[in-house]
C-alpha positions as CSV (number, residue, x, y, z in Angstrom):
1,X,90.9,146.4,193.1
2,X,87.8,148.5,192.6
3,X,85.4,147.3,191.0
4,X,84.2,148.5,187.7
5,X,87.9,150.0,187.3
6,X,89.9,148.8,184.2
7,X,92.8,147.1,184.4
8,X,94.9,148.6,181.3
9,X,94.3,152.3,180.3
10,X,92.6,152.6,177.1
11,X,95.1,153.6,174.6
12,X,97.3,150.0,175.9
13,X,94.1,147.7,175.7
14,X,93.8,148.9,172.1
15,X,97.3,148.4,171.3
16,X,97.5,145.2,173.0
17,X,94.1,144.1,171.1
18,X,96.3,145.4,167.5
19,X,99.3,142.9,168.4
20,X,97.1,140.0,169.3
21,X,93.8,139.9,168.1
22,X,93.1,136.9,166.3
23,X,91.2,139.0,163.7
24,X,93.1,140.6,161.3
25,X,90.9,143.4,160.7
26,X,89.7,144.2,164.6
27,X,93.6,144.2,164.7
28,X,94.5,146.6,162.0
29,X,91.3,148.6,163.3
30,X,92.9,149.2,166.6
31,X,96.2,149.5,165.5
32,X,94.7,152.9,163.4
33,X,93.2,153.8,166.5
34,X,96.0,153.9,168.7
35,X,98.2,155.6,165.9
36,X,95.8,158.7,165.5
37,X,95.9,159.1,169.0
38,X,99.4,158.0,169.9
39,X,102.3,160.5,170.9
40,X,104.9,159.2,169.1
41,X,107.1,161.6,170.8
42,X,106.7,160.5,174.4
43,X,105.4,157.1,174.0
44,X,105.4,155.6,177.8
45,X,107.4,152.6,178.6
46,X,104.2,150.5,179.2
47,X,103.2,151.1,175.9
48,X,106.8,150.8,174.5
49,X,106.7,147.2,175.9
50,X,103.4,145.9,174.4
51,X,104.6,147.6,171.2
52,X,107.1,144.8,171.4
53,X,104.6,142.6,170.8
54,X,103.2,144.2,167.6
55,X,106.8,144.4,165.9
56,X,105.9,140.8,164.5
57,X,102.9,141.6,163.6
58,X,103.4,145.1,161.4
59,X,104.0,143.6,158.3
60,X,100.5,142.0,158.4
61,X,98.4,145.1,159.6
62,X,100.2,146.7,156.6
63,X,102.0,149.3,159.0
64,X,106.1,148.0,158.8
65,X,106.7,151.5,156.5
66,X,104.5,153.5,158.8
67,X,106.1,156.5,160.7
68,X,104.4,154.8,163.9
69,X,105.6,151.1,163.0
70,X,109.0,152.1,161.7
71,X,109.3,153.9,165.5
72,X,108.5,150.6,166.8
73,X,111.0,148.1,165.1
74,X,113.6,150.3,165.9
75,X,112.8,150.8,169.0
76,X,112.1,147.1,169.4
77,X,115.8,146.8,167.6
78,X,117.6,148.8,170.1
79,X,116.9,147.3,173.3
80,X,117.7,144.0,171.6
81,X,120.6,145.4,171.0
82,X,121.0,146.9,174.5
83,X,119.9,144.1,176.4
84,X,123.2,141.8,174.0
85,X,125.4,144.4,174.7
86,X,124.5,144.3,178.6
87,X,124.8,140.5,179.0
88,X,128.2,140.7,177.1
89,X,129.4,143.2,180.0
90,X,128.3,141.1,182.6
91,X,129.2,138.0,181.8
92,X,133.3,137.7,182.7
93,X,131.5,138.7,186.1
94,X,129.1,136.1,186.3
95,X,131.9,133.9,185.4
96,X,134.1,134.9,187.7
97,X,131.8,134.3,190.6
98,X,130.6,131.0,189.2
99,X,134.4,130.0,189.3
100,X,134.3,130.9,193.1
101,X,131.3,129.3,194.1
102,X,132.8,126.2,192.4
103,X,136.3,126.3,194.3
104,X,133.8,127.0,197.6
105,X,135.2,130.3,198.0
106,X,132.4,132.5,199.9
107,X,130.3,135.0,197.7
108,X,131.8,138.8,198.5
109,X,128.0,139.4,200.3
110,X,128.8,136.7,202.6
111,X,132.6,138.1,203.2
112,X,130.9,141.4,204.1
113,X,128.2,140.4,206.3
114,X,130.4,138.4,208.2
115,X,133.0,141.2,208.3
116,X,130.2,143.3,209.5
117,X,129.3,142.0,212.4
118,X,133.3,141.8,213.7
């Protein structure tokens, strides 16, 4: 690393110091910062996973009925929701191959490597 370079962008070390900063009002200082400057539109996904961390804390920075905090919980609300929706998909496969390992039935990356070299 260089030195004297920074190792968040700007705009995600103040929303990272808005969802923890022990200080309430340093907190709710840079959470107003980072929401006049914020493009709510195309918010990145490195942003979009600090934010995350702020959903807790909205309420208490006074921001839960904010257009910016409102973007937030749902966001933070949806990929909960994604993420449930994805294990629920995957897991008659994960219990499938669970049942094989048990019976010592080979995993299908084993089947194909050995086929492979055949």
């Amino acid at each position: 690393m260089t030195a004297g370079r920074a190792l968040l962008r700007d705009d995600l070390a103040t929303l990272l110091r808005a969802a923890l900063h022990p200080d309430p009002a340093t907190a709710r200082a840079a959470w107003e910062d980072w929401r006049r400057t914020a493009d709510l539109v195309e918010i990145d996904p490195a942003a979009l996973r600090i934010a995350g961390l702020l959903a807790d804390r909205l309420t208490r920075l006074g921001a839960r009925e904010d257009e910016a905090g409102r973007l937030i919980l749902w966001r933070v609300r949806f990929t909960w929701l994604r993420a449930v929706t994805r294990r629920k998909r995957v897991a008659p496969v994960l219990a499938a191959l669970d049942e094989r390992v048990r019976r010592g039935i080979p995993r299908p990356s084993r089947v194909l490597q050995r086929g492979a070299r055949e």
